[in-house]
MIBAPA-901686 format. One line per 5 residues: their letters; for each residue z, y, x of N, C-alpha, C. Coordinates in steps of 0.02 Angstrom, whole numbers, plus 50000, padded with zeros to 5 digits. Layout:
N
A> Z:Y:X:Z:Y:X:Z:Y:X; ... .
//
This chain:
339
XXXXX> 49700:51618:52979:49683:51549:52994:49723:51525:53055; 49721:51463:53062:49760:51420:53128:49694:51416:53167; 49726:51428:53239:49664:51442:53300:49717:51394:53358; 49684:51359:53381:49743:51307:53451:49806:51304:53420; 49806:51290:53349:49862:51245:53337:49931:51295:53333 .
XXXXX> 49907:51376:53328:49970:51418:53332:49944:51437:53281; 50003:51489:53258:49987:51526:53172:49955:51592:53192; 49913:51623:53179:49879:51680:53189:49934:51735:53172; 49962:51823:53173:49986:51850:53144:49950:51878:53065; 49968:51882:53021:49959:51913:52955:49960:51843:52909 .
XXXXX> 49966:51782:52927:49982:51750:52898:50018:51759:52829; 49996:51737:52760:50062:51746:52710:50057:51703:52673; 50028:51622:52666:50012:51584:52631:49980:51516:52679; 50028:51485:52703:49996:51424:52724:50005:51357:52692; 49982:51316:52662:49972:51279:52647:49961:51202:52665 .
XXXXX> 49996:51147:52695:49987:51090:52735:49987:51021:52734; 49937:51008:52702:49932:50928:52696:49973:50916:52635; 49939:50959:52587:49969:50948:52501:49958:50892:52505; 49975:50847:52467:49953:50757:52410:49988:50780:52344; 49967:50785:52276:49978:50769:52221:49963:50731:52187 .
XXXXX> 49976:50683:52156:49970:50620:52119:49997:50649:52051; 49973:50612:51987:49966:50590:51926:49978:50524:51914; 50030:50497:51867:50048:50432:51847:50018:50432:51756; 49973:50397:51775:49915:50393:51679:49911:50319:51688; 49900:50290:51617:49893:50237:51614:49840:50173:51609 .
XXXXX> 49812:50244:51652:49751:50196:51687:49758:50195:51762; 49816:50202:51792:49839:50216:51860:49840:50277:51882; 49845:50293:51961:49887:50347:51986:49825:50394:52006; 49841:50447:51988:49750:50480:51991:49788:50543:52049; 49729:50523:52115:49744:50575:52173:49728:50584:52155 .
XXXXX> 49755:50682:52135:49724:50750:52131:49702:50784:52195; 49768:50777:52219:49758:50828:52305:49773:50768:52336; 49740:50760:52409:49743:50707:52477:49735:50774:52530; 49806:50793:52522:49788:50814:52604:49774:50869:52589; 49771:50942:52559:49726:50984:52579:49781:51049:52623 .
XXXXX> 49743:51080:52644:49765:51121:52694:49724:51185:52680; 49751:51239:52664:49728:51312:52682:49778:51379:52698; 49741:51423:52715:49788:51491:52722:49766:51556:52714; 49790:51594:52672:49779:51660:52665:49816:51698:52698; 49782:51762:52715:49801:51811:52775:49814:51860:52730 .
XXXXX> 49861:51897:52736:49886:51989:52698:49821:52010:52709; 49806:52035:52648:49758:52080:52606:49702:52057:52617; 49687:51971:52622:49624:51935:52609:49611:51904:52537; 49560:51880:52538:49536:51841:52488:49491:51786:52511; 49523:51744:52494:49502:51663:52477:49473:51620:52433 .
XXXXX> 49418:51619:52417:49378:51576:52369:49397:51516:52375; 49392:51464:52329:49404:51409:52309:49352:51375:52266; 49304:51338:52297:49246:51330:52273:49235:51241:52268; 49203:51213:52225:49201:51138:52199:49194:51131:52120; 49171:51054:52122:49146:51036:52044:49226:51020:52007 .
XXXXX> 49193:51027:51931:49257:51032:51885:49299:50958:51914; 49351:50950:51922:49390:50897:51919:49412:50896:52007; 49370:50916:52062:49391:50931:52137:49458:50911:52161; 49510:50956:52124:49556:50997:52115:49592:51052:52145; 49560:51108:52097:49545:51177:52132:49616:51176:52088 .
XXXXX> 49617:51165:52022:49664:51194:52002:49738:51179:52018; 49738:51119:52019:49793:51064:52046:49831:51112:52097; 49774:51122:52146:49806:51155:52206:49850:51222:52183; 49799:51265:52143:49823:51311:52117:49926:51308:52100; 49905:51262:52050:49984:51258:52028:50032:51249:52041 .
XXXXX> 50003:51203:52104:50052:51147:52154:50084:51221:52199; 50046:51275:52201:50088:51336:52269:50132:51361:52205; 50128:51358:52156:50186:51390:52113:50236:51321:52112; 50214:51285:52110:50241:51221:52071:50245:51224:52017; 50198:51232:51974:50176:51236:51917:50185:51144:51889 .
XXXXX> 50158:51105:51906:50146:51029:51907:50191:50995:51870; 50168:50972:51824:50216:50956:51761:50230:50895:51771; 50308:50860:51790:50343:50820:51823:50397:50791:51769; 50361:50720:51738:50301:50688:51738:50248:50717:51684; 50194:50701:51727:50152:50630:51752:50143:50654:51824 .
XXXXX> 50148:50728:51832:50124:50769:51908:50186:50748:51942; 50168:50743:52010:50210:50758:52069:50190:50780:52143; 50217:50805:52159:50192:50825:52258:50234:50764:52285; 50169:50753:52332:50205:50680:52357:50225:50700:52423; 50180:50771:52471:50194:50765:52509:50164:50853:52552 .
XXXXX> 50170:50868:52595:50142:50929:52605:50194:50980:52604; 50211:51046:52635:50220:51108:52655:50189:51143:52617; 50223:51202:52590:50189:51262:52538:50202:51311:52600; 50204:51360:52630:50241:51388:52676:50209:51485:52641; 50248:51516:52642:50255:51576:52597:50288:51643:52648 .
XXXXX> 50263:51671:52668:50303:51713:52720:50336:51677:52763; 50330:51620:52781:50366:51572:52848:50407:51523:52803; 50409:51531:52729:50482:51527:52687:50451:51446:52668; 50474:51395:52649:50439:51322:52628:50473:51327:52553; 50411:51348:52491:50426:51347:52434:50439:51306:52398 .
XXXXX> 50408:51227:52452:50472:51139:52398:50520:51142:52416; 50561:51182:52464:50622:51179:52482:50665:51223:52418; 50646:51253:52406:50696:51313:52364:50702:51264:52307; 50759:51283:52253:50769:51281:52201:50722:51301:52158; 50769:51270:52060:50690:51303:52040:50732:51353:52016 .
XXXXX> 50780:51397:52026:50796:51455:52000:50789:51497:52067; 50761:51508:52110:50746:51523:52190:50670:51537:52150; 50642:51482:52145:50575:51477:52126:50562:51532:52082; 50577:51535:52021:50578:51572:51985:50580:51636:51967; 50619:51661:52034:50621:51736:52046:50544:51758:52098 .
XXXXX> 50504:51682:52120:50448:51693:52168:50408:51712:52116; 50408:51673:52085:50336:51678:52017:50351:51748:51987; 50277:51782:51970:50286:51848:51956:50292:51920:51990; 50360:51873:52046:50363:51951:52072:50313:51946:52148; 50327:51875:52183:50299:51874:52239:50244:51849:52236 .
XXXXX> 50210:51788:52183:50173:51766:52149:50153:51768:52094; 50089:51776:52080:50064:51784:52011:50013:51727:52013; 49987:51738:51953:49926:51701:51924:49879:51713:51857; 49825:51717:51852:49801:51731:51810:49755:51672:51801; 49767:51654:51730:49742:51580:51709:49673:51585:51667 .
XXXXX> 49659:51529:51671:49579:51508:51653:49576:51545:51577; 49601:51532:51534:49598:51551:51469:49657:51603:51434; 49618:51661:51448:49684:51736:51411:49725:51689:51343; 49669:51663:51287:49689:51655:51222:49738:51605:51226; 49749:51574:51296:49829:51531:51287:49861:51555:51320 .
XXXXX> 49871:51602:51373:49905:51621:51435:49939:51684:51383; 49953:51706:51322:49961:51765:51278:50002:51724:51226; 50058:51766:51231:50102:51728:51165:50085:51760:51093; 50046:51728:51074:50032:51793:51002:50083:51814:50926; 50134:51794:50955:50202:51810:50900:50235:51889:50930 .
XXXXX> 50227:51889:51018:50240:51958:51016:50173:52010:51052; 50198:52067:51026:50134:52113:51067:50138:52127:51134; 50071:52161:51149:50050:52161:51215:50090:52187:51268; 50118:52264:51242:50171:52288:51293:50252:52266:51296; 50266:52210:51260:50324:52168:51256:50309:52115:51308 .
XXXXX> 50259:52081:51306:50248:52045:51350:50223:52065:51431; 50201:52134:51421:50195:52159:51489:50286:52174:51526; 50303:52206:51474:50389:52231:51474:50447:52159:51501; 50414:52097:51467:50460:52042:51490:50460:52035:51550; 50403:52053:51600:50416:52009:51667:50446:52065:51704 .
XXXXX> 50416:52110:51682:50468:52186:51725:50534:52166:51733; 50542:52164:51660:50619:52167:51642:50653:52102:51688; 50617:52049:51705:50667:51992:51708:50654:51984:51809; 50596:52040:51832:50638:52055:51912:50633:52087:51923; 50680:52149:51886:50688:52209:51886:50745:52220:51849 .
XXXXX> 50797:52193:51849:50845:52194:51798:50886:52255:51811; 50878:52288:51871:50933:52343:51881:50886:52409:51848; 50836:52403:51815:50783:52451:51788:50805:52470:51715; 50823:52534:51691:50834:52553:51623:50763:52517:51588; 50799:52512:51511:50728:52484:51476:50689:52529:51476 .
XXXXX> 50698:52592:51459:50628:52648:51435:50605:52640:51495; 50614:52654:51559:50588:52659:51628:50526:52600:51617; 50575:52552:51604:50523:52486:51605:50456:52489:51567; 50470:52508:51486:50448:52519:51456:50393:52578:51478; 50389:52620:51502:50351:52678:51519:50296:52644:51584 .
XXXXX> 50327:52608:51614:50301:52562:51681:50245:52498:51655; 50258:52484:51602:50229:52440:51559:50176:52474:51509; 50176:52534:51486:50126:52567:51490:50070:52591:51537; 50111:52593:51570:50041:52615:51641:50022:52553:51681; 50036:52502:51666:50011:52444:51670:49947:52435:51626 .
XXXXX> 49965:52447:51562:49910:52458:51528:49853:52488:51543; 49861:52557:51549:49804:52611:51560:49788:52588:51616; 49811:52563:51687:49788:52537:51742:49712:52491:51737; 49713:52455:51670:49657:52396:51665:49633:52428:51615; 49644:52460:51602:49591:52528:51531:49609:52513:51480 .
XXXXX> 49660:52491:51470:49690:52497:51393:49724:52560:51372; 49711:52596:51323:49760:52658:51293:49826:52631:51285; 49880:52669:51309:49944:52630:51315:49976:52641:51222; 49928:52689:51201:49931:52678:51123:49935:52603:51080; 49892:52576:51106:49904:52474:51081:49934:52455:51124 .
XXXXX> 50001:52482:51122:50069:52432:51181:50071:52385:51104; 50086:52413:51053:50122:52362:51011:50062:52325:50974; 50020:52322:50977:49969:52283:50967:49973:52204:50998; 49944:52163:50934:49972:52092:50965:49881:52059:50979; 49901:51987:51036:49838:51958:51058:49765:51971:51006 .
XXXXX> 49790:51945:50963:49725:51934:50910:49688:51999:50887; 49721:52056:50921:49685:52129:50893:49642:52151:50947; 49626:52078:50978:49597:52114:51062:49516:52064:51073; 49485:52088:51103:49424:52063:51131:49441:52007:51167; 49382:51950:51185:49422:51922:51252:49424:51939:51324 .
XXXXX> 49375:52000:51337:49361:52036:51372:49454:52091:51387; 49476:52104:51343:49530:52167:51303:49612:52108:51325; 49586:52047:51299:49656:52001:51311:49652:51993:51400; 49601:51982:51449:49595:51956:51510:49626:51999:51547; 49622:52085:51517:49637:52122:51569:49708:52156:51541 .
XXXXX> 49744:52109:51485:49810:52103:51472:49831:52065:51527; 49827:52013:51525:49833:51950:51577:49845:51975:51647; 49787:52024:51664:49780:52049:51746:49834:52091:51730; 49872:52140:51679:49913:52191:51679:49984:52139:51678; 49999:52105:51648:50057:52051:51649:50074:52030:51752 .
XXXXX> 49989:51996:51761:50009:51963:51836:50020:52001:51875; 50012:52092:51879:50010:52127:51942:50060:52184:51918; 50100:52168:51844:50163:52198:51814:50202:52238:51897; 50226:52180:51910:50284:52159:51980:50241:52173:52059; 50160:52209:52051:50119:52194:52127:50155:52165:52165 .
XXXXX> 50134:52084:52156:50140:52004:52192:50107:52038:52273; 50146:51996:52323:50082:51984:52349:50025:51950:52344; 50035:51908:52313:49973:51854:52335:49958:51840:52240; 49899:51837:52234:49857:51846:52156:49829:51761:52163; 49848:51732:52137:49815:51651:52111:49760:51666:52039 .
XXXXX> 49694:51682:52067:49658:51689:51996:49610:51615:51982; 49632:51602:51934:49587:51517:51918:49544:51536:51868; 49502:51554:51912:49427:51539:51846:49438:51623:51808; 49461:51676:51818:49466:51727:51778:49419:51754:51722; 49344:51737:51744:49297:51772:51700:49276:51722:51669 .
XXXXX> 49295:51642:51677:49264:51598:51638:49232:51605:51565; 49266:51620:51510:49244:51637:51458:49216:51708:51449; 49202:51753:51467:49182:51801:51456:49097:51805:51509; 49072:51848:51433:48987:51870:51460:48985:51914:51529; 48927:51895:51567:48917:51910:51626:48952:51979:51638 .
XXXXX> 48932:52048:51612:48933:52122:51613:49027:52127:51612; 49043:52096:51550:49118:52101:51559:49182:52051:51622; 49131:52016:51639:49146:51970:51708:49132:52022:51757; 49079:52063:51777:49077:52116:51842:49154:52162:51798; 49159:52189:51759:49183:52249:51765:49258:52211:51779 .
XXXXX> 49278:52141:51749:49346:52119:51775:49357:52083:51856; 49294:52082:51872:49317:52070:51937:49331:52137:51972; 49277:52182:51971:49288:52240:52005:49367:52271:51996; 49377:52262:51930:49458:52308:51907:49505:52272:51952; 49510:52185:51976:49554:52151:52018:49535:52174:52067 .
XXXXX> 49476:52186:52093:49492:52234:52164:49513:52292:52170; 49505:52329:52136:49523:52400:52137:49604:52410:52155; 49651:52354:52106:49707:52358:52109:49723:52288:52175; 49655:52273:52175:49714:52220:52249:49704:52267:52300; 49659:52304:52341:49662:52345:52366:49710:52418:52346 .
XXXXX> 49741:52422:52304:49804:52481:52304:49848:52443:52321; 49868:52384:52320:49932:52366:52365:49917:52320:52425; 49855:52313:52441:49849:52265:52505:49873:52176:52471; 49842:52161:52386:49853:52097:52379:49832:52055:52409; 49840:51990:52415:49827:51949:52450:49783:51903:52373 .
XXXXX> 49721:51861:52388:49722:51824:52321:49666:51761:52339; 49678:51731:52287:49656:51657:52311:49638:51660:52243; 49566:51659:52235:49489:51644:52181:49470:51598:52177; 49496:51555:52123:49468:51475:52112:49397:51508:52050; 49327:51469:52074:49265:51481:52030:49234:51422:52053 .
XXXXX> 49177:51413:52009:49119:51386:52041:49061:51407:52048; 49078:51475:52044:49021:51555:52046:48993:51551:52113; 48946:51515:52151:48967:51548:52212:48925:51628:52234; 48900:51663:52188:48893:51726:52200:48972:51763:52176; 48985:51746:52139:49057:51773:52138:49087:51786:52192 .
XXXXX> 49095:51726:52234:49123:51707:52296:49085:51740:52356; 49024:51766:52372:49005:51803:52408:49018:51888:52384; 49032:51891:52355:49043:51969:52311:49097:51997:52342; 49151:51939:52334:49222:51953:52323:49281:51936:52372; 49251:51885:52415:49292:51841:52443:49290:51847:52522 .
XXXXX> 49345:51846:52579:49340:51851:52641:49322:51779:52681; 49345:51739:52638:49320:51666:52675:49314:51613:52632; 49300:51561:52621:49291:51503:52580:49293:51442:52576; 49324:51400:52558:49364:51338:52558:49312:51279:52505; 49302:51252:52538:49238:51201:52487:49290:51144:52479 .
XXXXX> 49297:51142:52404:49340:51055:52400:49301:51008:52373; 49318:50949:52392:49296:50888:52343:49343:50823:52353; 49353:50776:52276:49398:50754:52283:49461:50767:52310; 49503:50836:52300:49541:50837:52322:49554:50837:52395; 49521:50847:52440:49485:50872:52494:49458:50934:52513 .
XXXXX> 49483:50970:52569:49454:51031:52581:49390:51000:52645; 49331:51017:52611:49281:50997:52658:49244:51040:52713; 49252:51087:52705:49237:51145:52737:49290:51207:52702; 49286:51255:52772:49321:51304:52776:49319:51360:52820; 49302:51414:52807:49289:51486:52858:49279:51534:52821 .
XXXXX> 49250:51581:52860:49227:51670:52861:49151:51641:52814; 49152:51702:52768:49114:51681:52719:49043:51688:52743; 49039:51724:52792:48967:51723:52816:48965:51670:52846; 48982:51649:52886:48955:51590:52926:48963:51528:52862; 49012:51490:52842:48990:51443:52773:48923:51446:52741 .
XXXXX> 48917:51530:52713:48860:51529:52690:48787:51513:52726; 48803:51546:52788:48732:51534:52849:48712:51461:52851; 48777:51436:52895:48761:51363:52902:48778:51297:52868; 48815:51299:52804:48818:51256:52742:48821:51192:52800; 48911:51171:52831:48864:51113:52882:48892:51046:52854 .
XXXXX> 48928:51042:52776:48931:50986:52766:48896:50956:52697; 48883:50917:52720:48824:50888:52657:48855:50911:52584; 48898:50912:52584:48912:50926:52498:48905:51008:52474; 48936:51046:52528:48917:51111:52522:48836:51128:52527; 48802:51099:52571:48742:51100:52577:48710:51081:52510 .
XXXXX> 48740:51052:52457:48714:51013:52411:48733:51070:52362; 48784:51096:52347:48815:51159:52301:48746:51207:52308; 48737:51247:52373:48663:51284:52367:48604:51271:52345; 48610:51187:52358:48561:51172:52334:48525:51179:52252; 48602:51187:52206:48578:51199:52157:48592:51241:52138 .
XXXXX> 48596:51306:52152:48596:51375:52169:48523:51413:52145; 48504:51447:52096:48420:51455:52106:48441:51524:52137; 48379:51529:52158:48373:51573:52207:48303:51606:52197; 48281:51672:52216:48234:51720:52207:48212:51722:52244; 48218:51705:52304:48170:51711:52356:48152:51620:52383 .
XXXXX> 48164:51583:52328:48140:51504:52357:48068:51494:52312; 48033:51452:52340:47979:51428:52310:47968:51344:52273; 48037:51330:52297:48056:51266:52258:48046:51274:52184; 48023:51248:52129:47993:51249:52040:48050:51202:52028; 48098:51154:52044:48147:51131:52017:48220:51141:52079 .
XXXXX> 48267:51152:52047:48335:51136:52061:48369:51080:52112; 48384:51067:52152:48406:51003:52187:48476:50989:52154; 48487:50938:52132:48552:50938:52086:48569:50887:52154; 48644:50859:52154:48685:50815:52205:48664:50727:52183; 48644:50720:52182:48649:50629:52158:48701:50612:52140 .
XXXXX> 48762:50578:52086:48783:50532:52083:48845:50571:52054; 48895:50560:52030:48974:50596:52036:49019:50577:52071; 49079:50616:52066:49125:50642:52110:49178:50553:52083; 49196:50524:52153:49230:50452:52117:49281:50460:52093; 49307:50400:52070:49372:50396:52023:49415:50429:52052 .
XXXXX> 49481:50459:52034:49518:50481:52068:49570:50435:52083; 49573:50371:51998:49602:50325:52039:49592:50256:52072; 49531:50270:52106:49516:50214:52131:49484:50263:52215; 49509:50302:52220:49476:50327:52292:49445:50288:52372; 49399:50304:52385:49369:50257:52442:49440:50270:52490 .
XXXXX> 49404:50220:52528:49467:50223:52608:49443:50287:52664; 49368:50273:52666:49342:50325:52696:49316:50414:52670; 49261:50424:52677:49244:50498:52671:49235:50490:52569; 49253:50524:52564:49243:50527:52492:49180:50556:52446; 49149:50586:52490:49066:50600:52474:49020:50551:52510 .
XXXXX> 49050:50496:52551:49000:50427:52563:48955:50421:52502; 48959:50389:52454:48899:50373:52370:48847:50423:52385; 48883:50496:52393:48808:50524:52364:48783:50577:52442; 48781:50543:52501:48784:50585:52552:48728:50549:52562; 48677:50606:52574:48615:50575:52627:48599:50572:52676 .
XXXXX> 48665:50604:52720:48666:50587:52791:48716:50530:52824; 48763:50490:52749:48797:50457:52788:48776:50388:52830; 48818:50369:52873:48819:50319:52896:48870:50261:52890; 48875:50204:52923:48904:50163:52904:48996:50161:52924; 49003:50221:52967:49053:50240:53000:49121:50254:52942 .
XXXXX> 49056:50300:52884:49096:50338:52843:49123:50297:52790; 49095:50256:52763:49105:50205:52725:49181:50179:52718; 49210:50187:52782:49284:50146:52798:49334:50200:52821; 49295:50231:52855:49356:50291:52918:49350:50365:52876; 49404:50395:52848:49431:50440:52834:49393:50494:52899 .
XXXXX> 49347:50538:52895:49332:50607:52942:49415:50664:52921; 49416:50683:52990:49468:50735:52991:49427:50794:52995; 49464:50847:52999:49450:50925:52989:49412:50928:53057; 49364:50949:53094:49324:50977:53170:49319:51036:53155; 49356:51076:53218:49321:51142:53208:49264:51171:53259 .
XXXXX> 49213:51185:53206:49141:51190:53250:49125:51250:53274; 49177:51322:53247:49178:51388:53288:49238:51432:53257; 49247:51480:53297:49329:51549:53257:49340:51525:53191; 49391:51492:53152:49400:51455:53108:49347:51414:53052; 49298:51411:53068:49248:51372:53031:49257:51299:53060 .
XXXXX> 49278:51251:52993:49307:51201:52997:49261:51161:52967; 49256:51087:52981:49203:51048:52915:49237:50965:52951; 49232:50919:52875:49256:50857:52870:49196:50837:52895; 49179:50803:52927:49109:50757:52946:49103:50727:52982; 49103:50700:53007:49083:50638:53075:49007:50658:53108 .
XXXXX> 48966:50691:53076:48920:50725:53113:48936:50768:53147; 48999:50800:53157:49000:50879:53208:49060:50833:53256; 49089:50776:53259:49124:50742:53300:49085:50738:53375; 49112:50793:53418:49075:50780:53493:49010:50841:53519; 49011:50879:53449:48944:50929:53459:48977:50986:53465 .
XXXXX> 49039:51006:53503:49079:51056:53510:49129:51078:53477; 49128:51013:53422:49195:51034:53349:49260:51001:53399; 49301:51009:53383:49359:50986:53403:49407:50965:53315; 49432:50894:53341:49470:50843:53293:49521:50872:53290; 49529:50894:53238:49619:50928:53219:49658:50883:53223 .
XXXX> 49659:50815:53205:49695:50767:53212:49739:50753:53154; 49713:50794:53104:49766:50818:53050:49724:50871:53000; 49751:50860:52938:49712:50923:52897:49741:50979:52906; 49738:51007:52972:49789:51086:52968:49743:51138:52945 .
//
């Protein structure tokens, strides 16, 4: 994290005042305004918010994934080992994805080309940054990729459709950690799959992010997931990072109304509440965004302040950060900026 405005050491993923925009023809739909985060070597970062936020946006936008048109980065710093990844080329780029970056996407059954089999497609990304590598080598390396996520390297030539979706996901994890990236972009990994086979694939991504010290950034809206798994946690809305810290303290003190509102509908075993607190209202247009705080509509602590004036990032203790105009003056300090 950033502490007085200097970069902490272990830094390997900073992120600064993204903006991505969408041109649709119902106008220009902010995805990202601004967001700012950073992952530290051999942390993990949750990424937590309602469908549409844009958890994923962000996601794509550090690859540059962002399909140009209708997507564009309007504005913002990717920063990657010190390195600024809108600066490079996209054949620069290209050699990042995979080997220095990975990702593992929301849905195995499209992220899987099903014309070729499994250990061909594990074998392609080897092969293409690793080119000074004999094929069998590769090939043998691409097997134990396999057996790594519990597949018998016996169904290398086995294609998508001969697999579970449980069997395709942890193809997917054997493809993204082919090259051990540093840094793991997982969006939504267990989404489709039943609870039991969701523990055993999260656990298998730790097992192997801890053999190389990965670095990874967990987009869910699990938030037990996110206490399980994660070293700190990033609350978005609207394209907004609203809070941000060490996962214990977020969780303790929940200090901005919307996160406070996420627990809220959280059930819980030790509450005596008989119904759910759901949030009031939805998340606004994206293309019609207020001028001010963007959870003004459904905030029950706002005031009339928020209505107009944009809240900046305050930090209210050792990187625990929150958007609010309530912690303005109660010991937070105004970043002045979404850093």
């Amino acid at each position: 994290m950033r502490k007085g405005g200097e970069d902490m050491p272990g830094s390997l993923l900073e992120v600064k005042n993204l903006h991505i925009h969408y041109s649709t023809d119902e106008g220009v739909v902010r995805a990202l305004n601004g967001a700012s985060i950073t992952i530290e070597e051999g942390k993990t970062l949750g990424l937590v918010g309602e469908t549409g936020a844009g958890k994923s946006t962000l996601a794509r936008g550090i690859l540059r994934l962002i399909p140009d048109p209708p997507g564009k980065i309007i504005d913002g710093e990717i920063l990657f080992e010190g390195r600024d990844l809108l600066a490079l080329s996209e054949e620069e780029m290209m050699k990042v994805r995979g080997r220095d970056i990975s990702m593992i996407f929301q849905d195995p059954m499209t992220s899987l080309n099903p014309v070729l089999t499994v250990g061909d497609q594990i074998l392609e990304v080897i092969e293409t940054h690793h080119r000074e590598m004999a094929r069998e080598e590769a090939k043998k390396k691409a097997e134990e990729m396999l057996e790594m996520v519990g597949i018998a390297k016996g169904r290398y030539s086995d294609y998508p459709h001969q697999f579970s979706g449980g069997m395709k996901q942890r193809v997917v994890i054997a493809i993204a950690l082919a090259c051990r990236p540093k840094l793991l972009i997982a969006d939504e990994p267990t989404t489709a799959l039943d609870v039991t086979i969701q523990a055993q694939i999260l656990d298998m991504i730790n097992q192997l992010k801890r053999r190389d010290n990965t670095s990874m950034l967990l987009i869910t809206h699990d938030l037990g997931v996110v206490a399980q798994n994660c070293d700190e946690v990033a609350i978005v809305y609207a394209g907004e990072i609203v809070e941000v810290g060490n996962i214990k303290d977020v969780y303790r003190e929940k200090l901005h109304p919307y996160t406070n509102g996420l627990f809220g509908s959280v059930p819980s075993l030790s509450s005596t509440e008989r119904r759910l607190r759901a949030i009031d209202g939805m998340m606004p247009d994206p293309t019609r965004l207020p001028g001010g705080c963007k959870f003004y509509e459904r905030c029950p602590r706002a005031a009339e302040r928020c209505r107009s004036e944009l809240p900046k990032l305050v930090e209210c203790g050792p990187g625990h950060k929150v958007r609010c105009f309530e912690y303005y003056g109660k010991g937070g300090t105004g970043l002045g900026g979404d850093e």
